[in-house]
C-alpha positions, -999 to 999 in steps of 0.1 A, spaced: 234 -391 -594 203 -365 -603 191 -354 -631 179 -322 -643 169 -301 -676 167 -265 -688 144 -252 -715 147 -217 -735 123 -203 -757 88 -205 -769 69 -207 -733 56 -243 -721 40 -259 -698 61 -282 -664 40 -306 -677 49 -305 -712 87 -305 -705 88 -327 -675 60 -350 -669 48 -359 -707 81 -367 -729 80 -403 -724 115 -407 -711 113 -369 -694 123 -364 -659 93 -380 -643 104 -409 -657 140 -403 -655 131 -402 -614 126 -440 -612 139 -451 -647 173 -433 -655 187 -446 -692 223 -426 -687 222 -424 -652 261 -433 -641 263 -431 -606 235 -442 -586 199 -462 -597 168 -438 -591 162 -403 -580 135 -403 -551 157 -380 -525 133 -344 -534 129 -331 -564 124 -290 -576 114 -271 -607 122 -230 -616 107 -210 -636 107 -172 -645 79 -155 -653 89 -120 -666 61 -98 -671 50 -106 -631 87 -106 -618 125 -105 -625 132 -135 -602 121 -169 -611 97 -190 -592 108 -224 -576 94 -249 -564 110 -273 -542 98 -311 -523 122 -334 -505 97 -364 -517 107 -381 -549 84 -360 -575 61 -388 -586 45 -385 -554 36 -349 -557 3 -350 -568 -1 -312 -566 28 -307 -582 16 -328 -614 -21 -307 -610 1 -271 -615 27 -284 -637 -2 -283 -662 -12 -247 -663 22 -233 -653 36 -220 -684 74 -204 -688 100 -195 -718 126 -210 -690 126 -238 -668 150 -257 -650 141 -287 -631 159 -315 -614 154 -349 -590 176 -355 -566 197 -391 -558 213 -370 -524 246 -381 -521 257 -411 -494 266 -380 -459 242 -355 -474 210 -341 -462 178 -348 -477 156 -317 -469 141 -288 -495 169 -265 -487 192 -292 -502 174 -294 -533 182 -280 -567 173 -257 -582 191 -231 -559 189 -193 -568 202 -163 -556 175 -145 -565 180 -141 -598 199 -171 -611 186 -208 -612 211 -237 -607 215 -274 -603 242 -298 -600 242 -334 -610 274 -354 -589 295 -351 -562 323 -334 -546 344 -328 -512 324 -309 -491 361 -294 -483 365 -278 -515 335 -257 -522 343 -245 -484 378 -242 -494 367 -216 -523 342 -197 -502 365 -194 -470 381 -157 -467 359 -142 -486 341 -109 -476 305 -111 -483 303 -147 -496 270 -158 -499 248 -182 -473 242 -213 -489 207 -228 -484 223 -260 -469 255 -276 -459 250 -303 -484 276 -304 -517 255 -294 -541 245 -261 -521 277 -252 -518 292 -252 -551 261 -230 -558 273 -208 -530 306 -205 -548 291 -195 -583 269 -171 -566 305 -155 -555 318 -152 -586 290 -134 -603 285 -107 -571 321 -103 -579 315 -95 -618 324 -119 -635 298 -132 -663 278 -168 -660 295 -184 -680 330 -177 -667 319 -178 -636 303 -216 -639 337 -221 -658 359 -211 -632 342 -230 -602 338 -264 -618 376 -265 -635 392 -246 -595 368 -273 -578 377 -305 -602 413 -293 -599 408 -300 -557 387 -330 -562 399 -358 -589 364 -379 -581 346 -350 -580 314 -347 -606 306 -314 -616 277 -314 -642 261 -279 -637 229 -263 -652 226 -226 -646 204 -205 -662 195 -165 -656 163 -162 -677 179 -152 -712 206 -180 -717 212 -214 -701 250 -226 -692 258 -263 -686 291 -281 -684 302 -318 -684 326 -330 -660 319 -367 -650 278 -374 -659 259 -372 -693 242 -344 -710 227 -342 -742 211 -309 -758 184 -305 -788 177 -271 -805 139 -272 -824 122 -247 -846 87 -255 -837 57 -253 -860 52 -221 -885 87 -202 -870 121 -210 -867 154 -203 -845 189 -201 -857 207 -218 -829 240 -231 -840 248 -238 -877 234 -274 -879 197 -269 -865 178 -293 -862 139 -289 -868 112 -302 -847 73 -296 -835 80 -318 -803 76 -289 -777 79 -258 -797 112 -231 -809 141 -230 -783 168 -254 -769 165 -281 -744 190 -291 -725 187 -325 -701 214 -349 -684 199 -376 -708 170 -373 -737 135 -370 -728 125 -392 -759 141 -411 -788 131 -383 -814 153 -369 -838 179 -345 -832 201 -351 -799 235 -343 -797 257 -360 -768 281 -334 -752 318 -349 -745 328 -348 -713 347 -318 -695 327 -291 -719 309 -262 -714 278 -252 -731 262 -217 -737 229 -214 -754 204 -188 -762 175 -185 -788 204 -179 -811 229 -199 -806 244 -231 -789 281 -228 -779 307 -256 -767 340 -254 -756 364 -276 -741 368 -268 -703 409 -286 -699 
């Protein structure tokens, strides 16, 4: 259920990363190819996006309509451009809300994050219980709440990754049916894990310039230099790699990072 993508590097436009790949997550909305749990994504949909030179905090936008019946969202996607973007659409999970404060991306005002599956509502409010200051999440749906959690973590110190680590290993620990595919991203790097659903990364160089991400790059002039990284690919081109499951992945405009997570 959902799915969502990050970008890093070169900026682009929503439209270019979301709307005109022709399996990107417009498409992916109605017409999952790896999608599973669940057949279509029409339960909201959100996009984030910072834009560094206005603000440190990333914009969002955020609908509880299934995104192909944004119209005004498809007008701005056009001229909205950004070096990082995450976006998702939302399949809402069979108990859970469907309302904007339920959909991803979440922030806490610096951080964007998304989560595509399921889990116990018990255990994210099992790992936020008893602690001083834990953070309000934006809704009492799942998804929210594990965001909630990693929020936590990081006020406490600890860095993204490790923090995104430690939440989706404690919470799949608590729940054995949980699904805990997170996106996170703070601006400069993006962090993703696999635990029950698909992703799939691709690192280009664009035209005239090049970026040494990982020691197999592969080259492209689909959308410019950086690394995307989707719940399934936004075309057939060249270049794809399909994560295992239970991995983490940590990518900047230098490298492109995974670990096993048990």
């Amino acid at each position: 259920m959902c799915r969502h993508t990050a970008w890093l590097g070169t900026s682009q436009t929503l439209a270019s990363l979301l709307h005109d790949p022709p399996h990107g997550l417009l498409r992916q909305a109605w017409e999952p190819r790896r999608m599973l749990h669940g057949r279509i994504n029409a339960d909201g949909f959100g996009a984030g996006w910072y834009a560094p030179e206005i603000r440190t905090e990333p914009a969002r936008y955020r609908r509880a309509v299934p995104i192909w019946a944004d119209a005004s969202f498809a007008s701005l996607a056009g001229v909205i451009s950004s070096g990082c973007v995450l976006a998702a659409v939302r399949n809402a999970t069979v108990g859970m809300p469907v309302e904007e404060t339920a959909t991803a991306p979440y922030t806490d005002g610096r951080h964007l994050l998304s989560h595509n599956g399921r889990v116990d509502l018990t255990v994210p409010l099992g790992l936020l219980r008893g602690s001083r200051g834990a953070p309000v999440p934006d809704s009492r749906c799942d998804s929210a709440l594990l965001a909630a959690v990693v929020w936590q973590r990081l006020a406490a110190g600890a860095h993204l990754a490790d923090a995104v680590a430690e939440v989706v290993v404690a919470a799949g620990g608590r729940d054995g049916a949980a699904r805990l595919n997170l996106l996170v991203t703070d601006g400069s790097q993006i962090v993703a894990t696999t635990w029950g659903e698909t992703l799939s990364y691709r690192v280009s160089g664009g035209e005239n310039t090049g970026v040494g991400i990982g020691a197999d790059m592969e080259v492209g002039t689909e959308i410019g230099a950086g690394v995307e990284v989707a719940s399934e690919p936004s075309d057939d081109g060249d270049g794809w790699i399909d994560l295992d499951d239970h991995q983490l992945l940590v990518a900047d405009t230098r490298n492109v990072i995974v670990s096993n997570l048990t």
